[in-house]
TORFI-539863 format. One line per 5 residues: number of its first residue (from 1); their letters; for each residue x, y, z of N, C-alpha, C. Coordinates in Angstrom, 2 decimals. Atoms other than C-alpha are relative to their C-alpha. Layout:
BEGIN
NUM> A> X Y Z X Y Z X Y Z | ... .
END
This chain:
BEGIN
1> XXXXX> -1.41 -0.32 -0.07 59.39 -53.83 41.94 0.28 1.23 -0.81 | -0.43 -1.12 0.75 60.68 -50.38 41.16 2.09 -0.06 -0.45 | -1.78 0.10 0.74 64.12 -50.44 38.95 0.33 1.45 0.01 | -0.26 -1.05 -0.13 66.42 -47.92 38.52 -0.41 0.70 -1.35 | 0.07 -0.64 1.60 66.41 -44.96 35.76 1.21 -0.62 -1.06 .
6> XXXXX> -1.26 0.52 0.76 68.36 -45.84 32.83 -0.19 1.05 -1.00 | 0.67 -0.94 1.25 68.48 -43.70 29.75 1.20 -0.53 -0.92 | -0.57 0.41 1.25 70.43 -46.01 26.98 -1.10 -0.94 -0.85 | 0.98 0.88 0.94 69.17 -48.04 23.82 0.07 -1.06 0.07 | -0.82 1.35 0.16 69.39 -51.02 24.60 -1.71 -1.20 -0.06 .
11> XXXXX> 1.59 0.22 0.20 66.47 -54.31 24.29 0.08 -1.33 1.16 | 0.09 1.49 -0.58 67.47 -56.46 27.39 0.36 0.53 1.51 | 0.17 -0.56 -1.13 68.66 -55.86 30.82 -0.59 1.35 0.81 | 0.05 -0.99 -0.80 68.61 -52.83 32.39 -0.83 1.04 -0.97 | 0.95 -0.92 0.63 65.71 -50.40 31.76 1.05 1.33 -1.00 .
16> XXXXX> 0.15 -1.49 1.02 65.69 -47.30 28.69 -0.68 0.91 0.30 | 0.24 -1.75 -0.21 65.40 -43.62 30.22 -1.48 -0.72 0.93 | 0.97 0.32 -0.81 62.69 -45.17 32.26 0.22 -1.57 1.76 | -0.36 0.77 -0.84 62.21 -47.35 35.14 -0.85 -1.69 -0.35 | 0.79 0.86 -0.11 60.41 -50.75 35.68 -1.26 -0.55 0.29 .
21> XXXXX> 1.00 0.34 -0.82 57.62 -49.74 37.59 -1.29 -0.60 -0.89 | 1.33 -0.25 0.68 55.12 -50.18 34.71 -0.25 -1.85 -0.56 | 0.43 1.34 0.63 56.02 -53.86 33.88 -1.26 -1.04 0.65 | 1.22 0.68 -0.52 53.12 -56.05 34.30 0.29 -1.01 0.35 | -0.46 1.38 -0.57 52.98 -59.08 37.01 -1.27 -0.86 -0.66 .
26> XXXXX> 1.35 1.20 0.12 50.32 -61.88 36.85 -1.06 0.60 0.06 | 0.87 -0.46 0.00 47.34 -60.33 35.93 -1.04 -0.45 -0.72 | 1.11 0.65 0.62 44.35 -62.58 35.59 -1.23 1.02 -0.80 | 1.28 -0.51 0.34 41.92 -59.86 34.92 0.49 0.23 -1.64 | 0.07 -0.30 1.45 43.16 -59.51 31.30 -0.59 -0.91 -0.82 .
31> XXXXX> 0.80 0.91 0.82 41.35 -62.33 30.48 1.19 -1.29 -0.59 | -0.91 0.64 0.47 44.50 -64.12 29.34 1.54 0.17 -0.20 | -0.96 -0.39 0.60 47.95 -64.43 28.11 1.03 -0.83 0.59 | -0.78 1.29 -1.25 51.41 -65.81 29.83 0.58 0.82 0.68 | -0.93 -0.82 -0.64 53.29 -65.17 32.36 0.91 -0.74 0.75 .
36> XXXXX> -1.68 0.95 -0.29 56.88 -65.55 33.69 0.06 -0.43 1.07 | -0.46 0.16 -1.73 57.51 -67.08 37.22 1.25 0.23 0.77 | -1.72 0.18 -0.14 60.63 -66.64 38.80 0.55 -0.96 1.41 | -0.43 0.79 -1.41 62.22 -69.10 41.66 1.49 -0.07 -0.02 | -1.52 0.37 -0.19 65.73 -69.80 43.13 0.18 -1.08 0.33 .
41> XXXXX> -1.06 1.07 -0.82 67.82 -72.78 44.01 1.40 -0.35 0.16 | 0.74 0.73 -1.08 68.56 -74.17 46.35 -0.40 0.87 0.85 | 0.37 -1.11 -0.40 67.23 -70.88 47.66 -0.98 0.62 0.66 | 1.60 -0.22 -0.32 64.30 -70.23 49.76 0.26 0.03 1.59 | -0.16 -1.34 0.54 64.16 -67.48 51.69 1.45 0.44 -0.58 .
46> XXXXX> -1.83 -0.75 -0.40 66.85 -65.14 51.01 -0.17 0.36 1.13 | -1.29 0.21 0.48 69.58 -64.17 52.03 0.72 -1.81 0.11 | 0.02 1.91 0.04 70.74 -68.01 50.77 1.24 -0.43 0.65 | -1.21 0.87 -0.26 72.88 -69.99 52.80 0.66 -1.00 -1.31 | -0.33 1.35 0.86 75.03 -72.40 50.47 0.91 -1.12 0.28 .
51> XXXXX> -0.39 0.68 -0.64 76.69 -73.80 53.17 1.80 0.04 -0.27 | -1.41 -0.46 0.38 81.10 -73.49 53.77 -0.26 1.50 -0.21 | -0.56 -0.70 -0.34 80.72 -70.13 54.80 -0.78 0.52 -1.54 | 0.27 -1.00 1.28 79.25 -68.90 51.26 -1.64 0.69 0.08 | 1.56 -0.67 0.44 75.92 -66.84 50.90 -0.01 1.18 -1.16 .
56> XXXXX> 0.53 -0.70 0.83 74.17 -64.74 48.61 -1.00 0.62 0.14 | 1.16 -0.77 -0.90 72.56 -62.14 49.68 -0.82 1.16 -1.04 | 0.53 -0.87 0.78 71.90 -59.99 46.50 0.14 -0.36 -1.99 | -0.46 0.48 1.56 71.42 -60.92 42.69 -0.70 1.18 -1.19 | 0.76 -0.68 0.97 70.95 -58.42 39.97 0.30 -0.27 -1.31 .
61> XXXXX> -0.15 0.53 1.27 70.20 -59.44 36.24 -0.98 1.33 -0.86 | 0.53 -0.79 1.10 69.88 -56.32 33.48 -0.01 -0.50 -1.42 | 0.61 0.99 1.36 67.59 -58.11 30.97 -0.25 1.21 -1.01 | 0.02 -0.82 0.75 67.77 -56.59 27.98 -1.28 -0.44 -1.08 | 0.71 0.83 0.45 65.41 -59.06 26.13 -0.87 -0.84 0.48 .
66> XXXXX> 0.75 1.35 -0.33 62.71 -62.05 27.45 -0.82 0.19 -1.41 | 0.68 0.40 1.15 61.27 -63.58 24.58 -0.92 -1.10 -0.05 | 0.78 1.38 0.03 58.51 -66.34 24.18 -0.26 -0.34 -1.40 | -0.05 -0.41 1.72 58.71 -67.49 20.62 -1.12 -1.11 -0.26 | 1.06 0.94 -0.08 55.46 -69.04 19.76 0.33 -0.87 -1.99 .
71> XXXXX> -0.53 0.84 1.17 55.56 -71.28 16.57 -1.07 0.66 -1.48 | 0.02 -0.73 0.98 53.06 -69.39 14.53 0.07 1.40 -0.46 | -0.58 -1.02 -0.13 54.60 -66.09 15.34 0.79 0.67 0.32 | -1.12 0.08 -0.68 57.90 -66.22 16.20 0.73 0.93 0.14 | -0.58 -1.26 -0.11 58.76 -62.48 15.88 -1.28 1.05 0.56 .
76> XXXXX> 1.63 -0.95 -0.23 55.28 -61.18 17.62 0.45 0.97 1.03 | -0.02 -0.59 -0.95 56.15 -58.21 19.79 -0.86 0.00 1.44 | 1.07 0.34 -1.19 53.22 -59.31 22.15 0.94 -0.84 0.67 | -0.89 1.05 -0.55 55.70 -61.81 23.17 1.34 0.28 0.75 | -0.99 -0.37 -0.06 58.40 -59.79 24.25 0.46 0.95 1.01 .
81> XXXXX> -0.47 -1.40 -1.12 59.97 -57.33 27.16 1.10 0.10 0.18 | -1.06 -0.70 0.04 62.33 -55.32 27.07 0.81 0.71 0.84 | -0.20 -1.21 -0.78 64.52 -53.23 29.21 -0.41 -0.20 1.28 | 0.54 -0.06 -1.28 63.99 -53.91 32.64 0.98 -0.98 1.17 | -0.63 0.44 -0.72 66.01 -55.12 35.69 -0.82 -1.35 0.75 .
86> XXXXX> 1.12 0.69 -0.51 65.08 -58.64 37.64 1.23 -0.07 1.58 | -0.77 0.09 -1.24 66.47 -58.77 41.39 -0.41 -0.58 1.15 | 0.17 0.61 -1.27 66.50 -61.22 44.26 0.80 0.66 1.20 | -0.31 -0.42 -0.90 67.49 -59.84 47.49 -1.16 -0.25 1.28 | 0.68 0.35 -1.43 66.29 -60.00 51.05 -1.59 0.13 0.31 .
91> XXXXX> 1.65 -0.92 -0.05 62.96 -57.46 50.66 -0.19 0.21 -0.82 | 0.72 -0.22 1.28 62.60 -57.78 47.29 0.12 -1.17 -1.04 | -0.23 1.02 0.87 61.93 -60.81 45.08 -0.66 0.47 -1.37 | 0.68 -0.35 1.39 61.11 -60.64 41.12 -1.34 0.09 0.03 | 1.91 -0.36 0.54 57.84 -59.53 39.93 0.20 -1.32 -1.37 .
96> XXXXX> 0.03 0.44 1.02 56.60 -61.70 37.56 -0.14 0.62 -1.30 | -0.52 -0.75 1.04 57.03 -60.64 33.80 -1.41 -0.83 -0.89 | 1.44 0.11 0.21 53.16 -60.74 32.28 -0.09 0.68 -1.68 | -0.02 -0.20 1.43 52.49 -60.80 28.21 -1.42 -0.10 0.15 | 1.02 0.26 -0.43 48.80 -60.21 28.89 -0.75 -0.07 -1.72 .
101> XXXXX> 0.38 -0.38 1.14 48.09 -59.50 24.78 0.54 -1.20 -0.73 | -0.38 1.28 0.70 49.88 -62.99 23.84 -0.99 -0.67 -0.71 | 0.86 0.90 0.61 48.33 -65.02 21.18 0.03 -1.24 0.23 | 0.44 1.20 -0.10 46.61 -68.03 21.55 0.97 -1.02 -0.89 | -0.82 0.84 0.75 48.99 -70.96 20.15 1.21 -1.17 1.04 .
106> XXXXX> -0.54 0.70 -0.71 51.71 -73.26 20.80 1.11 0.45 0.24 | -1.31 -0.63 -0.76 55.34 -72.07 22.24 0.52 -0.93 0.50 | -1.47 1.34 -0.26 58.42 -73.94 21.93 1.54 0.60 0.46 | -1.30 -0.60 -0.49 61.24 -71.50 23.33 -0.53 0.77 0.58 | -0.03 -1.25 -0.59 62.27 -68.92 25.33 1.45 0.42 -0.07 .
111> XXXXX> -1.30 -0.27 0.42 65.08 -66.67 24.46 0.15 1.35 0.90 | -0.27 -1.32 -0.88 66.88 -64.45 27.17 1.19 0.42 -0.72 | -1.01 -0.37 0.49 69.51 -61.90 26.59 0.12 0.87 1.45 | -0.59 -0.93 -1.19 71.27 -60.02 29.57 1.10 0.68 -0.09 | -1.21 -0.77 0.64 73.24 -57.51 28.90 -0.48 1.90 0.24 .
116> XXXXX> -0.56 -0.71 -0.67 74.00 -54.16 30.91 0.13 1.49 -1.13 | -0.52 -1.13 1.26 75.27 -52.08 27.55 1.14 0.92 0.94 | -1.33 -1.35 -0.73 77.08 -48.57 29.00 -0.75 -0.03 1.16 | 0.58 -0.33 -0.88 74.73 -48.23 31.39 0.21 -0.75 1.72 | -0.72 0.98 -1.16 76.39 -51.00 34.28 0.10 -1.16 -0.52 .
121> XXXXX> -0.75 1.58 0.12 77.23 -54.59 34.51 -1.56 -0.31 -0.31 | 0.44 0.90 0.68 75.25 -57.09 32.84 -0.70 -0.88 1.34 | 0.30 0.34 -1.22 74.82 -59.00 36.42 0.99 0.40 1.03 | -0.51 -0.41 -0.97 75.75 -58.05 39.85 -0.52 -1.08 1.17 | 0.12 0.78 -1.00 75.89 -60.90 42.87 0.79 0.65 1.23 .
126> XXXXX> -0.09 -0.17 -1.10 76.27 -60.03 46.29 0.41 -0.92 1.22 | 0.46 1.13 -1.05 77.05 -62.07 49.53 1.61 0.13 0.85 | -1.41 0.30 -0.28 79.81 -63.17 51.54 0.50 -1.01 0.46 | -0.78 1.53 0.48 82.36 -66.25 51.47 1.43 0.10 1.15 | -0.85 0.79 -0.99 84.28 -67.82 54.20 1.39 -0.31 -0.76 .
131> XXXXX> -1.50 1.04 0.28 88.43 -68.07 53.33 1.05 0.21 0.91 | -1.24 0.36 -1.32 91.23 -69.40 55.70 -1.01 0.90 1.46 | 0.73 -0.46 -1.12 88.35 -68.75 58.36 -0.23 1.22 0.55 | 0.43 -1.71 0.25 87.70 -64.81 57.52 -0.58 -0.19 -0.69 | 1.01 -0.75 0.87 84.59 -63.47 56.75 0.36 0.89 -1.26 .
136> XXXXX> -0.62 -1.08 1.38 84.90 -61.38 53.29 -1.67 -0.09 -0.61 | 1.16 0.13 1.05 82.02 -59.74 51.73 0.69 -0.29 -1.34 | -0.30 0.45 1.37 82.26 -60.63 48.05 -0.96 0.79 -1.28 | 1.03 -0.26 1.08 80.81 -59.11 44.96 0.77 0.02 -1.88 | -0.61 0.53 0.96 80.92 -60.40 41.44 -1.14 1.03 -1.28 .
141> XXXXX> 0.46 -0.53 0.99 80.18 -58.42 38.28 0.36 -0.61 -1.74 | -0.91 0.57 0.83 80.44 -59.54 34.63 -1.01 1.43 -1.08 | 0.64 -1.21 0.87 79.74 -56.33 31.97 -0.29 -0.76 -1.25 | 0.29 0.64 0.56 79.48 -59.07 29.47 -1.28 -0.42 -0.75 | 1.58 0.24 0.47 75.91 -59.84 27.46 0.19 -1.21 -0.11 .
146> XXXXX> 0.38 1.46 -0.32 74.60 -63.48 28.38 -1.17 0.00 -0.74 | 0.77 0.24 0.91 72.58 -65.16 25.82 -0.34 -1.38 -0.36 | 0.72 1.50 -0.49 70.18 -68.27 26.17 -0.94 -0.40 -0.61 | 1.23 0.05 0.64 67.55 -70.10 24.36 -0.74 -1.39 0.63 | 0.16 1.04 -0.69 65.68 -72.64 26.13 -1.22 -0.48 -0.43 .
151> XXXXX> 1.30 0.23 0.74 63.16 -74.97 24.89 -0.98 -0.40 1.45 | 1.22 -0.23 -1.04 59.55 -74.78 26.49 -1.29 -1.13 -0.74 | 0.62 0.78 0.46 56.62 -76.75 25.45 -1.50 0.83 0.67 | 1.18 -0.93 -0.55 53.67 -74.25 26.55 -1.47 -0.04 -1.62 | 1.29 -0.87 1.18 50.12 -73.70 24.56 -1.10 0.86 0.76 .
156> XXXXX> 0.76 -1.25 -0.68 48.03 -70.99 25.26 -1.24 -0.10 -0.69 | 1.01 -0.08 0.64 44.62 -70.94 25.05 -0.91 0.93 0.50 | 1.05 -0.80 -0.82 42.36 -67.73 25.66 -1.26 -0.38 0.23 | -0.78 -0.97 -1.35 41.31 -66.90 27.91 0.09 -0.57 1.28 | -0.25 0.67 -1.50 42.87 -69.23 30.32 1.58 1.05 -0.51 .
161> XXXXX> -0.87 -0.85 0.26 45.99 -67.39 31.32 1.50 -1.65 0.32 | -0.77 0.97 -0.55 49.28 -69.87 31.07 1.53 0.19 0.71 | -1.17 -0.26 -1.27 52.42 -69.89 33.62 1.25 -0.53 -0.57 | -1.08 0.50 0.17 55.94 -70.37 33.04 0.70 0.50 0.36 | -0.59 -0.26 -1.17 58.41 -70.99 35.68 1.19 0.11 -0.84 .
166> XXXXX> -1.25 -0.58 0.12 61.89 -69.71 35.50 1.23 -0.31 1.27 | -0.89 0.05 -1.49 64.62 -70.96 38.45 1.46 -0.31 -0.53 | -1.83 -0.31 0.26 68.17 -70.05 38.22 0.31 -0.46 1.49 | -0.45 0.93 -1.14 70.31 -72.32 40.52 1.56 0.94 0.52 | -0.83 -0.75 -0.19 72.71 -69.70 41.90 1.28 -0.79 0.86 .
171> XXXXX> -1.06 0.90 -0.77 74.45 -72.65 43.98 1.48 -0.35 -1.34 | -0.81 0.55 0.66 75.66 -74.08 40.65 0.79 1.12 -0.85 | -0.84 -1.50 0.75 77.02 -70.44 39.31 1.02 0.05 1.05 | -1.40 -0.39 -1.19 79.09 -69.91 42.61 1.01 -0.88 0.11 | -1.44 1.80 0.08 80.98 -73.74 42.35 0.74 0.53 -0.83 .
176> XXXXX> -1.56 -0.21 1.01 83.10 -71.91 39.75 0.46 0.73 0.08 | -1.18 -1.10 -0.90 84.52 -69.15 41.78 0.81 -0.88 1.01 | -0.77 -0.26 -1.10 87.54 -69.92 43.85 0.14 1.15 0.44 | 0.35 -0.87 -1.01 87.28 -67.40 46.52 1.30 0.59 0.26 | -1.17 -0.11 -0.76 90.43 -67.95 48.10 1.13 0.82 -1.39 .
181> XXXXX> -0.22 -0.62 0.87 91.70 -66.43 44.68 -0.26 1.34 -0.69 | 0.75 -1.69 0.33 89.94 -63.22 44.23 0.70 0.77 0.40 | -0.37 -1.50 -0.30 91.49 -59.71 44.42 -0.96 0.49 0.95 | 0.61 -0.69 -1.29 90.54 -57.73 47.30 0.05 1.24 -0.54 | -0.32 -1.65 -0.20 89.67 -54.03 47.41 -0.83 0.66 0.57 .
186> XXXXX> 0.46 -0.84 -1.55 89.23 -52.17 50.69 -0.72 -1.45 0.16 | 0.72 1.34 -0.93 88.70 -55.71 52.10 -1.37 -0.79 -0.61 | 0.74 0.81 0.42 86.19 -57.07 49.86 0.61 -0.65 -1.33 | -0.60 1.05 1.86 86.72 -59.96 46.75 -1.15 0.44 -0.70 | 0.76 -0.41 1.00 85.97 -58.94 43.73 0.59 -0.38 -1.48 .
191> XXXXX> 0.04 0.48 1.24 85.29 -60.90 40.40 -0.26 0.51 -1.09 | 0.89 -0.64 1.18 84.75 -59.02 37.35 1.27 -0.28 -1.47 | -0.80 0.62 1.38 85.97 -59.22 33.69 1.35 -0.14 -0.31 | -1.24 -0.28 -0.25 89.44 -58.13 34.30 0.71 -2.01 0.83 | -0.75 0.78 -0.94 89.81 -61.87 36.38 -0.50 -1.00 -1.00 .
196> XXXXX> 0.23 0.49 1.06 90.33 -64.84 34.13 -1.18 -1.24 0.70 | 0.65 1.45 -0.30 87.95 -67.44 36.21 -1.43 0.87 -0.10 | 1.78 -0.39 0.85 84.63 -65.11 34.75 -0.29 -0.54 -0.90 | 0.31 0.67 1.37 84.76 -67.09 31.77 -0.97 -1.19 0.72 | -0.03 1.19 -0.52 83.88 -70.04 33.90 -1.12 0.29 0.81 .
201> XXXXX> 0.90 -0.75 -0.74 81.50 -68.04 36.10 -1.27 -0.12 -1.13 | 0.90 -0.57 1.00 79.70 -66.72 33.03 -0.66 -1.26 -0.51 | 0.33 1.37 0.23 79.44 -70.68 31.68 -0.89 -0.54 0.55 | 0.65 1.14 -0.95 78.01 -72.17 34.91 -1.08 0.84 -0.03 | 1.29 -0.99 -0.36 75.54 -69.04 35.24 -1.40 0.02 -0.92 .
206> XXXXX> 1.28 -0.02 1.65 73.77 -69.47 31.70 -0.37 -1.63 0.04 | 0.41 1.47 -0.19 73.45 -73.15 32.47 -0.83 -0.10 1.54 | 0.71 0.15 -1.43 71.76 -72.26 35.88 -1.56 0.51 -0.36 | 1.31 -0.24 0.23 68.72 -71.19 34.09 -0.73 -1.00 -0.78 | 0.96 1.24 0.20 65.90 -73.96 33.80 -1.74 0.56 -0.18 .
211> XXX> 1.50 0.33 0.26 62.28 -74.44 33.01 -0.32 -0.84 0.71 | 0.53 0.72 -1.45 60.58 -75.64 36.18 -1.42 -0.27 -0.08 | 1.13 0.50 0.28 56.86 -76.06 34.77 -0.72 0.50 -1.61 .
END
């Protein structure tokens, strides 16, 4: 997956003066290390039906942070990536996100941060939503930094390399938009910080991210 250019300081979504191309996927030949998985639900393929007229046809998340915090090195930069965009869409699903230099040990979290800075929104969803029986594309932005810590239960032992899944449930982020409520402009709805039901958005969205193995 190639991201866009970015050129701010930032240590979590959206790439710094560079792009994405260089992040590393699953790469057994290093002999070891972990790596991230990514899945959707209830999602498979895109673009996702979610049934009532709603889909989702595009999801972008500028990670500013992924963290794996192992227990006897819980600030190890081996553990860590920075700067880089992750995006589901039709012809392009996430790369996996590969710490191939990780130390051997045990790992009890994972700490995301998403967050956009000056450089755009924080996340960007795509799709379009059925109201009073008109089509309406839809697109939801929140410039906001989202911030998560989730416990994991992983040990790593070189040089087996170990996996850890990632599935954000984009069904249960969209149940807290009313639709039929959104501002229009030039014929599409549009959610962003300015509308007070993002709070509620932003809530269900950081609770849609799970640990799936």
């Amino acid at each position: 997956m190639t991201g866009p250019i970015r050129c701010v300081v930032i240590a979590g979504l959206l790439a710094a003066c560079g792009d994405d191309s260089s992040m590393p996927g699953s790469d057994a030949s290093t002999g070891g290390g972990l790596v991230v998985t990514w899945a959707s639900a209830p999602i498979t393929p895109w673009p996702g039906d979610l049934g009532n007229g709603l889909t989702i046809e595009r999801a972008t998340f500028a990670f500013d942070n992924l963290r794996i915090v192992g227990d006897a090195a819980p600030g190890d930069p081996r553990t860590s990536k920075q700067a880089f965009e992750l995006v589901w869409e039709t012809t392009n699903a996430p790369a996996d996100v590969g710490f191939p230099d990780a130390p051997g040990g045990l790992y009890s979290q994972l700490s995301i941060r998403i967050d956009g800075l000056v450089a755009g929104p924080s996340i960007e969803f795509r799709g379009h939503a059925r109201v009073n029986a008109v089509d309406y594309e839809y697109r939801i932005t929140d410039d906001s930094p989202f911030t998560t810590t989730l416990a994991i239960d992983k040990t790593l032992r070189p040089p087996a390399v170990t996996t850890l899944g990632l599935r954000v449930d984009f069904a249960h982020a969209l149940d807290a938009v009313d639709f039929s409520m959104l501002d229009q402009n030039g014929g599409r709805l549009e959610l962003d910080n300015a509308d007070p039901q993002i709070a509620l958005f932003r809530t269900k969205l950081m609770e849609s991210f799970t640990v799936v193995n």
